[in-house]
N, C-alpha and C positions, 0 to 999 in steps of 0.2 A: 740426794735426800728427798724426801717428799714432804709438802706442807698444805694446807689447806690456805685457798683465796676465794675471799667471799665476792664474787662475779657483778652484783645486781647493787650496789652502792660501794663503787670506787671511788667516789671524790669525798671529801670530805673524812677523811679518816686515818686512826693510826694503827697498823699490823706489828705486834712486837715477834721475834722470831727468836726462841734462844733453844741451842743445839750444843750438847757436847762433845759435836764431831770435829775433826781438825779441818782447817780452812787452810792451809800450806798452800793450794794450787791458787790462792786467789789475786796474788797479786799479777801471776802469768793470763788469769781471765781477764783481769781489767788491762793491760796489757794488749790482750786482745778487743776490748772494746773499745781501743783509742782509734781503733783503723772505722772506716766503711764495712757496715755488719749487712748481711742478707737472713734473714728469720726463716726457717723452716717448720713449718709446724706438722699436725695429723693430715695425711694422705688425703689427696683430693682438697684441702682446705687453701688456702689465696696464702702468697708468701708475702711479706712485708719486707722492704727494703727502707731504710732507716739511717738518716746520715746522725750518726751518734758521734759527738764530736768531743775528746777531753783533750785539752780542755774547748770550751764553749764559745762560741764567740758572738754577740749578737752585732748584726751590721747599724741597728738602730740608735743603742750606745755606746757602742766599740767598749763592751765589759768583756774583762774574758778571765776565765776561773782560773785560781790561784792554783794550780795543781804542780807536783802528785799529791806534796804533803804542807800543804797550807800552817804557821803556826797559829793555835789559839792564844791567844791575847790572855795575859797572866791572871786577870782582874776584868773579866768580864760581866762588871758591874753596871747598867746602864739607868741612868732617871728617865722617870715619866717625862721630865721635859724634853732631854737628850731622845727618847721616843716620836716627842712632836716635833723635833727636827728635824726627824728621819722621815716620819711623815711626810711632813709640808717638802721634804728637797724630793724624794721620791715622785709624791705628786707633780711637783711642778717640772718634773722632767717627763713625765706624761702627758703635761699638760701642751710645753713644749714641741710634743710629737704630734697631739693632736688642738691644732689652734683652730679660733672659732672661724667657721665657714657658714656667712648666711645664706641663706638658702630663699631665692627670691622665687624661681620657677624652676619645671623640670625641664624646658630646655636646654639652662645656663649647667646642668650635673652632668656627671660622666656618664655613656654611652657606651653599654658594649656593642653595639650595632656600630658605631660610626669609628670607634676607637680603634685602631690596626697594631697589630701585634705580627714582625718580620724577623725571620731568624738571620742572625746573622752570619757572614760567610757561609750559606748554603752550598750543599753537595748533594749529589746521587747516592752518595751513601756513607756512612759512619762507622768509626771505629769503635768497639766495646770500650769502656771507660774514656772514652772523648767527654769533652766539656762541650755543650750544648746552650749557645747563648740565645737568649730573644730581645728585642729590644718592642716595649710595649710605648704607643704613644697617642694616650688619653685626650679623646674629644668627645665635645661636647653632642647633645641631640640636634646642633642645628651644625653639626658639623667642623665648628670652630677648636681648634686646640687650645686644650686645658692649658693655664699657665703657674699651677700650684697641683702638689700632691695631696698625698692623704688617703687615696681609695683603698680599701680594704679590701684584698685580692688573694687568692687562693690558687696555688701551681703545684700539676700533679701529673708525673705521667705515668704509663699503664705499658704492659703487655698484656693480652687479652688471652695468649697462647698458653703462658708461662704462667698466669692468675699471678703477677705479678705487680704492685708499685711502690712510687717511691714520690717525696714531694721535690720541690724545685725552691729555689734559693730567690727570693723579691726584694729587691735594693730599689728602693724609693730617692729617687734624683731633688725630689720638691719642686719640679720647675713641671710636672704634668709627664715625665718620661722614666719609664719602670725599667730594668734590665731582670731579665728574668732566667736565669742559670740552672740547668739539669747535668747531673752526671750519671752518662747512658750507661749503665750496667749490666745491659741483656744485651744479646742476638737473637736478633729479627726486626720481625714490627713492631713499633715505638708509637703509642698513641701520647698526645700531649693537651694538657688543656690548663686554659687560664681562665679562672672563674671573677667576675666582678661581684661579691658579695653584697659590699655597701657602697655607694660613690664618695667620696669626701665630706660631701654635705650631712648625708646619713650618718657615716660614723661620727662628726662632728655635735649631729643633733641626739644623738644615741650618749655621745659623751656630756653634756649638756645636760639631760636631763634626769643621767644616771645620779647624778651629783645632786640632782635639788630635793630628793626625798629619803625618807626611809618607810613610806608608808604602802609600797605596793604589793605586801602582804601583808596578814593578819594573822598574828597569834593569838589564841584564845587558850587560855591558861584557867586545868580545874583545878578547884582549892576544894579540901576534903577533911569535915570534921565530923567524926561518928556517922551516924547514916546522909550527914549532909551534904550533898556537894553544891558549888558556885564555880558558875563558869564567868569570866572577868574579861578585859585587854588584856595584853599582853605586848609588849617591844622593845627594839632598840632605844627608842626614841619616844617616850608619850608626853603629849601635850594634851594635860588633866589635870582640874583644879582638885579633885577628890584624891586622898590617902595615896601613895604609891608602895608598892613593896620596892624594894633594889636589892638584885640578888649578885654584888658586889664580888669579883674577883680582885683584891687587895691589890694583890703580888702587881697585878697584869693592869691594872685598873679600869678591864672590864666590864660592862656591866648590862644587866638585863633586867625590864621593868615590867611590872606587872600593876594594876588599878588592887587595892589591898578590899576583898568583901568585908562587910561589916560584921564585926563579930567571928571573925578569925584570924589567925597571925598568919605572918609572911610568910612561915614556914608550912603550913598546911599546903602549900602548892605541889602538888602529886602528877600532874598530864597538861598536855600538851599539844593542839594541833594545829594547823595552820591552811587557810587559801589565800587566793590572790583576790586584791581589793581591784575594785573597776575605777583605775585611777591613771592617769597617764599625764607626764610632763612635755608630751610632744603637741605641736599645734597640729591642725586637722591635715594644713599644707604640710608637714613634714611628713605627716601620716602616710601620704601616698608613695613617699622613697620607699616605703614599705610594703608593698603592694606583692603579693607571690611572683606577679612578673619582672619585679625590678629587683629580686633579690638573688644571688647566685646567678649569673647571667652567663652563659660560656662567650669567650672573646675569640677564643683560637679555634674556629668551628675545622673540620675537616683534615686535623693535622697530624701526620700518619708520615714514620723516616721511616728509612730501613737502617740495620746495625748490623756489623761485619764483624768478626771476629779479629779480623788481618792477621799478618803476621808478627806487627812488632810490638815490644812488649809496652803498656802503656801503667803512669805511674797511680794504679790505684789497685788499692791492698782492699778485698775481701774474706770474709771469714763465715763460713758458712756452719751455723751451729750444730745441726744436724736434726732428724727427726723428733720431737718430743713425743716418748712412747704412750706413757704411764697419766694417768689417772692422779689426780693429786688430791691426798690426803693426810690426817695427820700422823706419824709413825711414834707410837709411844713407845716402840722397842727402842727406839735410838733416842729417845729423851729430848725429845721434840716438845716445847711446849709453847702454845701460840695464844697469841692476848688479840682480842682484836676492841677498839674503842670508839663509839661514835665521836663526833666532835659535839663541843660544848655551843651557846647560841650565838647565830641563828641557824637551825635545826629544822629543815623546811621538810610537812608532813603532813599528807591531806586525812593520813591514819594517826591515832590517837597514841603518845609514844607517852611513855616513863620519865619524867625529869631525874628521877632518881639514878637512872641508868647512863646521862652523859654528865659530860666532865669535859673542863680546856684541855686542850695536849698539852699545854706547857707544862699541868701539873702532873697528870700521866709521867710525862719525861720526867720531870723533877720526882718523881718516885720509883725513878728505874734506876738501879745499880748501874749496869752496864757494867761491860767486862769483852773481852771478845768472840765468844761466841752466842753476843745478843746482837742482835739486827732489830732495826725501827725502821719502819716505812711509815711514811707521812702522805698524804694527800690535802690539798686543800684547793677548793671550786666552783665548783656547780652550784651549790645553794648561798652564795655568796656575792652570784653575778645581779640579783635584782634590787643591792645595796649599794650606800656609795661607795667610791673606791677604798675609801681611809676606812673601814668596817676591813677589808679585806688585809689592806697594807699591814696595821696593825694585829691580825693575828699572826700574819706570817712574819710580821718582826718577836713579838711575843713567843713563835714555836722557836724562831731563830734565836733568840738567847735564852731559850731550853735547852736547844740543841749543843748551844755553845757552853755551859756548863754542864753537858753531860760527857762531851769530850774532853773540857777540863779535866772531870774526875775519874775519868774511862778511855783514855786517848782510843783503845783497840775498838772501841766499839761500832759496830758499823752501822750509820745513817743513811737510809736513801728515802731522795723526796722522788714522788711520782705527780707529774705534770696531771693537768685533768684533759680530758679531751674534746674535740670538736663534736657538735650535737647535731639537734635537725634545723635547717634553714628558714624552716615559713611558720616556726611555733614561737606565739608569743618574743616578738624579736625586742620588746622594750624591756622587758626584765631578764631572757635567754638569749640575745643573740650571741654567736661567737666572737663579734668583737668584743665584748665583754670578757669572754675566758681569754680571747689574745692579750686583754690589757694586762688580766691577772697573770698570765703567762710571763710576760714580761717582769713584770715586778716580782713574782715569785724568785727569776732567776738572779736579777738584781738584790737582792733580799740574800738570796744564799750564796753568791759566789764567792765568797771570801773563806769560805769552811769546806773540810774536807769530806765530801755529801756524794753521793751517788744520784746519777738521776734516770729516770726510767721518763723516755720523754713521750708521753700518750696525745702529746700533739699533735708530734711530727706523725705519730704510727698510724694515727686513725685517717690522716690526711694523705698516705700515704696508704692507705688501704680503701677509701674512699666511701668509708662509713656517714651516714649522717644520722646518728643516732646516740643520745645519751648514755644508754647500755649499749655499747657495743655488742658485737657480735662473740660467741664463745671465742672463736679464731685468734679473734685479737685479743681476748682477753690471757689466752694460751700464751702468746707469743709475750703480754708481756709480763706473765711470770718465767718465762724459759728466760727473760733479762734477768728479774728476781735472781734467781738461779742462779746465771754466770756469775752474779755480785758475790754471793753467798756461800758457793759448795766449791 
C-alpha cells in the first residue's frame, strides 16, 4: 500500500491510517520483527541496523512488554488522583536513576581523555554475529577512578564499506564501570565508538534544573475581536495577579493559561507563537560541563576489528527487508484515508500557528471508532523536553488511557507509538539536550508496556545511523516508514 508521511515534524503527533485492504500477512510480519532486522532502503542511501526487540526489555528497570496479546483491563477507568500516583512513582523511579551529583569542580567529572574503555576477550578476528563486549572504566580528569555511575553515554558502531550501523547495548554497573555490548553483524571492518555525552554531574544538573521551571519558553497568545487584535502571556504555568483565561481539558485535567485582555472573552483566542526566554536554572559553574568541548566526547578513539564470516553457524536471525522502491503517497483508489493531527499544548512555534487547528490526542482517540483496518501512530517529544518531566509523564499517561479504551471498544485496531529521536549535540543543551529525550524515552516505554502497541523505535535508528539532527535525514525517515509498513500491509 502506499500512504503519505509528513517528514519535517515527526514528534509530537498522531498519523490515523484507515485501509480497506486485508492485513492477513500481518501477524507473519511481526513475527518477523521479533528477530534482529537489517533496513534496506533507496540505492546508495546508509542501511540502518536496529536491534528491535518484542518483546522489549530495558536493563534500567528490567520492564519488559507484556506480549503477543496483552489483556486490556475490563474497566479502564482511572482518577485524576490514581494519575498523581502514576505520576509521582514514575518520577521517583527516575529519580532513582538519576540521584543528585554535586558538582564541585571539573577535575572531580568524568573524563573521556583519562577514562579507558578494553574489549574484552580480544582476538585477531571475529565471527559475524559474535557478541562484542567492552568493559568501559570511568576516571576522573586527575586520573582517579569514578566511584558512582550515572554518565550519559552513547555506543555505535559502523561499517564505512557497507554505509552501515547499528547502536550497542550500556549496562551501567553504579560503581563508575560500563559494560558495553555490540552484536557484529557485518563482515569486514567494524569501526566502534563510545561517546561521553554528559558526565554524571551534567546529567544530574540538566535533571535538577529541568524540574525547577516552566518558564523557558514563551507563549504569546493573539485574542481577536472584529478588526482587533491583543497579543497576551500565554503558559503552562502563570504567575499573574490580572484576569487569566484556562483553556481546561476536563476529561484529562489539562490545562493551558493565557493573561485574559480587557474587554474580550477567553474564547477570542485565535494564534499562537512561541520563543525561548533567556533564563536558565544552571549555575555559571555547571555552565561549563556544557561547553562544545565537553559534550559528546569519543572515549574509544582508533577502534577498528575485523569480522569473518567462518564457518559455523552462529545463533542470530536476520531479516532483510528488501529495497523500498516507491514514492509514498496517498492511494485514494484503494480507499486509503489518512488524518494527520498536531498535538494539543505545549505547541513550540517560532511561526504563528492556529489554536483552532490542535487538539489533545486523547480526544482525537476518543473520537475514533477503530475497527481493524484503522492504524494510529502516536509520537510524543521534542517540544516537550524544555518542560518538567510530569508535563510529559502525564500526556503520555493521558494518550495511554486513550489508547486503552480504544482497544476496549476495537480490540483489532492497531496502535503504534513512534519513539522521538536523537538531535544535535551543542544546541541549546538546557532545554534540548538528549538526555532529556532519553529520560522521555524511558518513561514513554514504561507508560505503554502493558498494552498491545507496536513500536517504531527512532532512538535506537538514528543512533544507529549516526544522525545528529532533529529532522533527520530523508533515509531515515524512509526506513522508518518501511517499519510503518511491515506493521500495516
Amino acid at each position: 500500500m502506499s500512504v503519505w508521511w509528513r517528514p519535517k515534524e515527526k514528534n509530537n503527533q498522531i498519523l490515523i491510517i484507515r485501509n480497506m485492504a486485508n492485513r492477513k500477512s500481518l501477524l507473519v510480519l511481526l513475527f518477523l520483527l521479533a528477530s534482529w532486522i537489517t533496513f534496506t532502503v533507496f540505492k546508495n542511501s546508509t542501511k540502518i541496523w536496529t536491534a528491535l526487540r518484542l518483546p522489549i526489555t530495558l536493563h534500567h528497570w528490567n520492564l519488559v512488554m507484556k506480549s503477543p496479546c496483552p489483556e486490556v483491563p475490563l474497566h479502564p477507568v482511572v482518577s485524576s488522583a490514581e494519575t498523581e500516583l502514576r505520576i509521582k512513582r514514575i518520577t521517583g523511579k527516575l529519580d532513582q536513576l538519576i540521584p543528585p551529583r554535586p558538582f564541585t569542580h571539573m577535575n572531580t567529572t568524568t573524563s573521556a581523555a583519562h577514562s579507558t574503555a578494553t574489549i574484552l576477550h580480544p582476538r585477531d578476528a571475529y565471527c559475524r554475529g559474535d557478541r562484542l563486549d567492552v568493559v568501559l572504566e570511568g576516571r576522573d580528569h586527575l586520573g582517579r577512578r569514578k566511584e558512582y555511575g550515572g554518565d550519559f553515554l552513547r555506543a555505535r558502531m559502523s561499517s564505512p564499506a557497507l554505509k552501515a550501523g547499528a547502536s550497542g547495548n550500556v549496562t551501567d554497573y553504579n560503581n563508575g564501570t560500563y559494560l558495553v555490548s555490540f552484536t557484529l553483524f557485518w563482515e569486514g571492518w567494524v569501526s566502534l565508538s563510545l561517546l561521553l555525552i554528559h558526565p554524571s554531574e551534567g546529567a544530574s544538573a540538566l535533571w535538577r534544573a529541568r524540574n525547577q521551571g516552566y518558564d523557558r519558553v514563551i507563549f504569546t497568545g493573539q485574542f481577536a475581536s472584529g478588526t482587533s487584535h491583543v497579543d497576551t502571556d500565554c503558559a503552562l504555568v502563570l504567575n499573574s495577579s490580572t484576569e487569566l483565561c484556562e483553556y481546561l481539558d476536563a476529561q484529562d485535567q489539562e490545562a493551558f493559561y493565557c493573561v485574559r485582555p480587557p474587554h474580550m472573552p477567553c474564547a477570542a483566542l485565535t494564534h499562537m507563537h512561541s520563543k525561548n526566554k533567556d533564563v536558565s536554572y544552571l549555575s555559571k559553574q555547571e555552565w561549563s560541563l556544557f561547553e562544545r568541548s565537553n559534550v559528546g566526547v569519543e572515549i574509544m578513539e582508533k577502534n577498528v576489528i575485523s569480522v569473518s564470516k567462518c564457518n559455523t553457524l552462529k545463533s542470530v536471525d536476520l531479516h532483510e527487508s528488501g529495497k523500498f522502491q516507491h514514492q509514498l503517497a496517498v492511494d485514494l483508489d484503494k480507499n486509503i484515508n489518512i488524518q494527520w493531527q498536531k498535538h494539543g499544548y505545549p505547541l513550540i512555534g517560532s511561526l504563528t500557528y492556529s489554536v483552532k487547528e490542535i487538539e489533545y490526542i486523547a480526544r482525537v482517540i476518543d473520537r475514533t471508532g477503530g475497527e481493524k483496518n484503522t492504524v494510529i501512530v502516536i509520537s510524543l517529544g521534542q517540544h516537550f523536553r524544555p518542560f518538567p518531566i510530569d508535563v510529559f509523564i502525564r500526556r503520555a499517561l493521558n494518550v495511554h488511557k486513550a489508547v486503552q479504551r480504544l482497544l476496549l471498544r476495537s480490540p483489532d485496531t492497531m496502535v503504534i507509538i513512534k519513539a522521538e529521536n536523537i538531535r544535535e549535540m551543542h544546541g541549546d543543551v538546557e532545554r534540548f539536550s538528549d538526555f532529556h529525550g532519553y529520560v522521555q524515552y524511558l518513561a514513554l516505554k514504561e507508560i505503554f508496556q502493558d498494552l498491545n502497541v507496536g513500536l517504531i523505535d527512532a532512538w535506537d535508528i538514528t543512533i544507529a545511523y549516526g544522525t545528529k539532527s532533529v529532522h533527520p535525514p530523508q533515509s531515515v525517515v524512509r526506513n522508518e516508514v518501511n517499519i510503518l509498513l511491515n506493521y500495516i500491509c
